[in-house]
N, C-alpha and C positions, 0 to 999 in steps of 0.2 A: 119743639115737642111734636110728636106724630100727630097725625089726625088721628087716625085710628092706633089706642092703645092696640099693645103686643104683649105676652107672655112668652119667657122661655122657660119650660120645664126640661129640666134634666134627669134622665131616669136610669135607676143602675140597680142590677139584678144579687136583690141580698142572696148570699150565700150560692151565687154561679160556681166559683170557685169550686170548690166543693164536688155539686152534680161532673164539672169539666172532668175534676180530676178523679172521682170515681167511677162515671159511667165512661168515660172517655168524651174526644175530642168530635168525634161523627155526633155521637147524640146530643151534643152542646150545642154545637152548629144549628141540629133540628131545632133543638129548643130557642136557641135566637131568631130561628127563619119563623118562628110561630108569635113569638113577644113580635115581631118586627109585622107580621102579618093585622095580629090585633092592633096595636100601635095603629096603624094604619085603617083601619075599619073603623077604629074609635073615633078618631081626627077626621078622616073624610075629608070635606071641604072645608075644614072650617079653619085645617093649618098643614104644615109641612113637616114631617118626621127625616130627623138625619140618625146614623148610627155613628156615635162618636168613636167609641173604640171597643171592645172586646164586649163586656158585658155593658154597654155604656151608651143611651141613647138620650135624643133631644127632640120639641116638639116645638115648633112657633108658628102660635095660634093668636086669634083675634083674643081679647080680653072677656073671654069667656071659663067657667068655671069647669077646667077639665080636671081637675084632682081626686075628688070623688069618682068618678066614672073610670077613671085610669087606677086608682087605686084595686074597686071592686072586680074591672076587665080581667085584671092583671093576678089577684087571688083567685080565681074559676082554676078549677084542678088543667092540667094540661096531659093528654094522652100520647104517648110517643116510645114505639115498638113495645106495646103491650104493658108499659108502666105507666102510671098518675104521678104526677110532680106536681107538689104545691108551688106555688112560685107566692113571693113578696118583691115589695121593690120599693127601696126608694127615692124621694122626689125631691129636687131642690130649686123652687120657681124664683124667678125674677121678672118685674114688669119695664114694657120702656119707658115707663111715667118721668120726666124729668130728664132723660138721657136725648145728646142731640146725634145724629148719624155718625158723629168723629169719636164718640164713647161706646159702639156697638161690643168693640169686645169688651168691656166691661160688664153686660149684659148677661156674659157665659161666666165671665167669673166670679159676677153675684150670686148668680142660680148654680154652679158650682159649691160654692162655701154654704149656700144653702143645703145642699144635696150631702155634702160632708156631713153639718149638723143632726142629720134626717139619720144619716148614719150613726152619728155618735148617741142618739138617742135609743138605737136599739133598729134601727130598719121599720119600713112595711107603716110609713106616714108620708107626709108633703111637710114641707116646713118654707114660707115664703120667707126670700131677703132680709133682713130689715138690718141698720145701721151695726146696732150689737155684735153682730156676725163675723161682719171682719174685724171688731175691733177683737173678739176671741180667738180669732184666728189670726191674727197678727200676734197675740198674747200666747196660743199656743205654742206657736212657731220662734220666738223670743228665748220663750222657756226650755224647747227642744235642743237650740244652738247652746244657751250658755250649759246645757245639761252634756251635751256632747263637748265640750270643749273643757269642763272639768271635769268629767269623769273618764275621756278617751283622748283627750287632745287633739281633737278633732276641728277643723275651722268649719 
């Protein structure tokens, strides 16, 4: 077990999609240089910010309570070439509690399936790990195949 707990929150930008494909790809980019900007103001010292993919970011910090503060950062209106964008986002945390160094990518795929759930809830919350998680997600995924394999013959 670590000395020092960790969090990984993973943050993904409800409704990017969307802003990408109506305002275009230039002002998307702005608006990720800006989430990426706060992101980083927010955390400071206290942890490390990666950008995972597209609209798709990660934070690992000391076991400290950043979800409120990331949440409220991340709702402030955002200014870019004379328009306001609400932005939401949501969060899907996991701690290293219990996890030894040879389980780290585990860590992303907790706070992943987290981050899913945050989704399927409607966006614009945090939702931590917890066991349940994967077992729905393992139960969604069950359901998806035999669904595609009777209805499309699909493997």
């Amino acid at each position: 077990m670590d000395a020092i707990e960790k969090q990984l929150l993973v943050i993904n930008l409800d409704r990017f999609k969307v802003i990408n494909n109506v305002r275009g790809s230039r002002l998307a980019d702005k608006l990720l240089q800006e989430v990426a900007r706060r992101l980083l103001t927010l955390v400071a010292k206290q942890g490390q910010v990666y950008r995972l993919g597209a609209d798709e970011f990660a934070v690992l910090a000391s076991c400290i309570t950043l979800e409120n503060p990331l949440l409220q950062a991340m709702n402030q209106p955002l200014e870019l070439d004379g328009e306001s964008f609400q932005l939401s986002v949501s969060l899907g945390i996991a701690d290293t509690q219990g996890l030894r160094e040879a389980q780290s990518n585990d860590l992303l795929q907790k706070a992943s399936t987290a981050l899913a759930a945050a989704k399927r809830h409607g966006g614009n919350q945090a939702i931590y790990f917890e066991a349940g998680l994967a077992e729905t997600a393992r139960d969604t995924f069950e359901i998806e195949n035999w669904n595609r394999l009777f209805f499309f013959g699909l493997p």
